[in-house]
N, C-alpha and C positions, 0 to 999 in steps of 0.2 A: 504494500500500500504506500501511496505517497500523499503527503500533505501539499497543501498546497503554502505557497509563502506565507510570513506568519507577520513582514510588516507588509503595508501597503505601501507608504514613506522611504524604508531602508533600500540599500541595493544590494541586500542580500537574499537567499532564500532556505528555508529550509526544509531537508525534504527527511522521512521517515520509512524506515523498512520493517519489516516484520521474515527470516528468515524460515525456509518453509522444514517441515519436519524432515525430509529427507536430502538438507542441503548436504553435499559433500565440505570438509574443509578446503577453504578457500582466503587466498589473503583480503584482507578488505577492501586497497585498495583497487583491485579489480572487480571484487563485487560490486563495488559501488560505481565504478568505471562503464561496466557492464546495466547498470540499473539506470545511472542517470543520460539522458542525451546532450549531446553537445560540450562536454565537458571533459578533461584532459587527467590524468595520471598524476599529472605533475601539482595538478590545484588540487586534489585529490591528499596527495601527499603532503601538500600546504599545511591542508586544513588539520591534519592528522597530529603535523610538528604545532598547529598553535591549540592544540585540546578543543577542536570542533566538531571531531567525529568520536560519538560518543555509544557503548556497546552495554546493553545494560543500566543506563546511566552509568556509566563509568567511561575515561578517556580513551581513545584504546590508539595503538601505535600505527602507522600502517603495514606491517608486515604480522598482523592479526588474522587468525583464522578464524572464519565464519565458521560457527557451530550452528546446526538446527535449533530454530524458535530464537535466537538470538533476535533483541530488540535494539536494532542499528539507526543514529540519527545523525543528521549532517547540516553542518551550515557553511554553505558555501556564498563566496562575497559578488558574486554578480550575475547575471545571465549570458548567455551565448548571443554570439556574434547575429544580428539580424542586416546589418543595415552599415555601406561603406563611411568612413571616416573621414573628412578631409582635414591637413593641419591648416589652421591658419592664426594669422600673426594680430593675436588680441592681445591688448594689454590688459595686464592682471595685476591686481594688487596681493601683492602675496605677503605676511606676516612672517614666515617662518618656514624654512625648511633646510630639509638635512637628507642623508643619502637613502633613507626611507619613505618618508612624507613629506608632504609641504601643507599649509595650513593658507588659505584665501580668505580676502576677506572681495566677495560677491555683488556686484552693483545691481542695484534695483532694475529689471527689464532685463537682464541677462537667462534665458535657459538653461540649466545646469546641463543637460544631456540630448542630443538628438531625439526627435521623435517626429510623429504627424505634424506637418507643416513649418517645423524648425529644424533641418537641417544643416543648417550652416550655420556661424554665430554663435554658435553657444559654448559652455564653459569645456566641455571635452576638447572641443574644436581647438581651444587656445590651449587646451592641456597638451591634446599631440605635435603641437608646433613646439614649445615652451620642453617637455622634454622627447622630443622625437627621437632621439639618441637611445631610450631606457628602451629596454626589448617591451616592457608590458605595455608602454604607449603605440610598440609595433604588431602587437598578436594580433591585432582583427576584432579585439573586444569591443561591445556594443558603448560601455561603460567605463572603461579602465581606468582603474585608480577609486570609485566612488562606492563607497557604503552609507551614505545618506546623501540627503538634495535637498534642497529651498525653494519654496517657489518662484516664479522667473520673476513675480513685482515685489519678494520680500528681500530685502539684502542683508546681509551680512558673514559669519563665517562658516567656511568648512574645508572639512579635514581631506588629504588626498592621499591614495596611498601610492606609492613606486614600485614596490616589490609585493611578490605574492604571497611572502612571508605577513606585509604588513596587511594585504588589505586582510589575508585571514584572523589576523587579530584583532584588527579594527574592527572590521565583521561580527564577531563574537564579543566586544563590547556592544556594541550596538544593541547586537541583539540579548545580552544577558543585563542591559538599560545600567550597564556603571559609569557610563559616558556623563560628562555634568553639560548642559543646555540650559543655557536661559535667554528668552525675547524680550522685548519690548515693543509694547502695544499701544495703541493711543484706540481709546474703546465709547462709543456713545453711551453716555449717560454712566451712572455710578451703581459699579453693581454693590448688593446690599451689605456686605463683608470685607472686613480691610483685608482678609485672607481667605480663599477658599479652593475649593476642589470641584471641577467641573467634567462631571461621567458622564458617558453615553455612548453607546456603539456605534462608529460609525461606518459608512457603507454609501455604496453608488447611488445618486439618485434616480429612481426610474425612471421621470419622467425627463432629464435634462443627464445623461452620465456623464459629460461635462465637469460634474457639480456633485460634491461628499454631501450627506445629510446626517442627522441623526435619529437613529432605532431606538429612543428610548426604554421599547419594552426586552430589549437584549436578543429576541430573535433571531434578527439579521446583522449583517455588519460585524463589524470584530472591536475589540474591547479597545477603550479610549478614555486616556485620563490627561486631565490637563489641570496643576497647582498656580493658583495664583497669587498675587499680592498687591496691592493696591501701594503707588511709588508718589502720588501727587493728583489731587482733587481741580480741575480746571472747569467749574462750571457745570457745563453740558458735556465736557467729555473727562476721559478717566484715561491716566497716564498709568500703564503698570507692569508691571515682571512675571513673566510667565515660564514656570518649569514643563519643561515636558514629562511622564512619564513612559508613553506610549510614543509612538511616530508615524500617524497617521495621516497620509492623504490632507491637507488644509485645515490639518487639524485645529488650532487654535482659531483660524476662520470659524471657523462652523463651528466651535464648542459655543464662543463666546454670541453669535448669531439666537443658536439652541435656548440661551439664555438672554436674551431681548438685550444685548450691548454689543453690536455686531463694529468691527473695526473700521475706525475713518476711515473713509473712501472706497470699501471693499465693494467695485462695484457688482462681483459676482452673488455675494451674500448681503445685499441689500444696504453697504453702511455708505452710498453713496448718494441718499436723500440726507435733506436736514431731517434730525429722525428726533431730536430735544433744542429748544430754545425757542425763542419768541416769534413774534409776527410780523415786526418790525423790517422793514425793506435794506433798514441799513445792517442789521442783524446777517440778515440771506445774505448782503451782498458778501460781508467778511466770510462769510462759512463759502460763500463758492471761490472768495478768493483764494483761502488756505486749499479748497478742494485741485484750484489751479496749481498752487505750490508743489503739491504732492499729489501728481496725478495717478495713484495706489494706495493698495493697501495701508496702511501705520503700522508697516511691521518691520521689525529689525530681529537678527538672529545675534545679540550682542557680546553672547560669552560660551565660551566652549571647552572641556575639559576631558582629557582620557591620557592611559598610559601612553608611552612609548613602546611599542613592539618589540623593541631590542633591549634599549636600556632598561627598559621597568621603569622610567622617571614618571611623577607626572607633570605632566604639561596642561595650563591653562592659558588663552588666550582672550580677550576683550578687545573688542573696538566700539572705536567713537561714533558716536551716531550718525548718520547719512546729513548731509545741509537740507535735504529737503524737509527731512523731520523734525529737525533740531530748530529750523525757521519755523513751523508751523505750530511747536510747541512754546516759542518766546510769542509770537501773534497771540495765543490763547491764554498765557498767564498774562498780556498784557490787559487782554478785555476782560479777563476774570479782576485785575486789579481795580479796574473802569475804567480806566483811562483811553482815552479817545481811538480811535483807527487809525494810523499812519496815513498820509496823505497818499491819494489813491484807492484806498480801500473802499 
């Protein structure tokens, strides 16, 4: 049996075997060679050296013999090759790297990775240019280097791996959630709690799959947790920090929506009406000016935390807020102060 991937977010996946009663011994990594499509020996054997593949719940080596009824599970860091690659020469803001990773910090409107209708431009695209020289930026991968993404209008950081050593580790933090995340939101209206926790499963929506919703009664969708904390009170909107638990598909989107404070300017998740504040025409004008500022979401991916793959260090990064935010957020503490609109406004 196999599972199907268990984030919707990660660029990982993992898949689960059940050996049958009459398996002969076999090493694992060809069992698993043999079981999974599109997938190589050599990742196989990655995953094995970073304790991914696990027999029993227990780690197991790859030159492990498959017994019958053995319960075999695998997290492997990305998918197979769908779609050609071209390098091209984008500037990247990079924070940090070394002969394993490198750490980005991601501009708002960038796509992290090829898909329908982005092709070209996007953050892979600048990764195979940037190290075209590393054999994993030359395999053919759909994704190389990525065990999580951003969405293309939230900016900020993430982690990239070099080696297939690292993305299996990075991988397997991801997915066992010891990675530290935290965003910042700028949110309509003030949700009820200087601190809270916001559940719900989330999952495709039927009628637009475009677009994450949330299953409140747990049925469908897969499990989704999102901590918050309330960082500064402006009025009609709510400046805050958000932990991830989970790493779902827009998640924070659609949590904070789920619960009536959907994110300035989200125009997918409706925070792209004046949705709190007055009547008054000069009122509108200032909210559509800020909406002009920052034409997206109010989301930023602002802090980032996991081991090193080699050294065992750990490594925390922060960056500065994007100018598009950072302006839209001095406009709002200025009208929360009362103080007039800047000439123009």
């Amino acid at each position: 049996m196999i599972e199907d991937p268990v984030e919707n977010n990660e660029l990982y996946e993992h898949y689960r075997f059940e050996a049958d009663k009459g398996q002969t011994p076999l090493r694992i990594d060809k069992f698993l060679y043999n079981k999974i499509e599109g997938t190589s020996r050599n990742r196989i054997q990655s995953a094995a050296d970073a304790g991914s593949i696990l027999v029993n719940n227990l780690p197991a080596r790859s030159s492990y013999k498959v017994k019958p009824m053995d319960v075999i599970s695998i997290v492997l860091p990305h998918p197979p090759r769908k779609l050609e690659l071209i390098p091209q020469d984008i500037p990247l803001e990079i924070v940090y790297e070394d002969d394993q990773l490198l750490v980005v910090n991601k501009k708002a409107g960038m796509v992290v990775h090829p898909g329908h209708g982005n092709y070209t431009g996007t953050l892979v695209n600048a990764l195979m240019f940037h190290l075209k020289d590393n054999p994993l930026f030359r395999s053919g991968e759909e994704r190389p280097g990525l065990v999580h993404r951003i969405d293309k209008n939230t900016s900020g950081l993430l982690v990239v791996a070099k080696t297939e050593r690292a993305m299996s580790h990075l991988a397997m933090q991801f997915f066992k959630k010891t990675t530290r995340r935290t965003y910042n939101a700028l949110v309509w209206g003030e949700p009820p709690e200087e601190e809270g926790t916001i559940t719900g499963n989330l999952g495709r929506n039927p009628r637009d799959r475009k677009k994450m919703m949330v299953f409140p009664d747990g049925d469908q969708g897969k499990n989704a947790v999102t901590h918050y904390r309330i960082l500064e009170k402006l009025g009609y909107v709510t400046w805050m920090e958000c932990r991830l638990e989970t790493g779902r598909t827009h998640q924070i989107r659609v949590h904070f929506m789920y619960i009536k404070h959907p994110l300035f300017n989200d125009s997918e998740y409706g925070g792209d009406q004046i949705l709190r504040g007055t009547t008054f025409t000069k009122y509108k004008q200032f909210v559509n000016n800020c909406f002009a500022i920052l034409p997206r979401q109010a989301l930023h991916a602002r802090s980032l935390g996991f081991v090193h793959p080699v050294t065992g260090k750990e490594l925390f990064f922060e960056s500065e807020l994007p100018q598009d935010i950072s302006t839209v957020l001095d406009k709002w503490r200025k009208y929360t102060a009362g103080r007039e609109p800047e000439s123009g406004e």
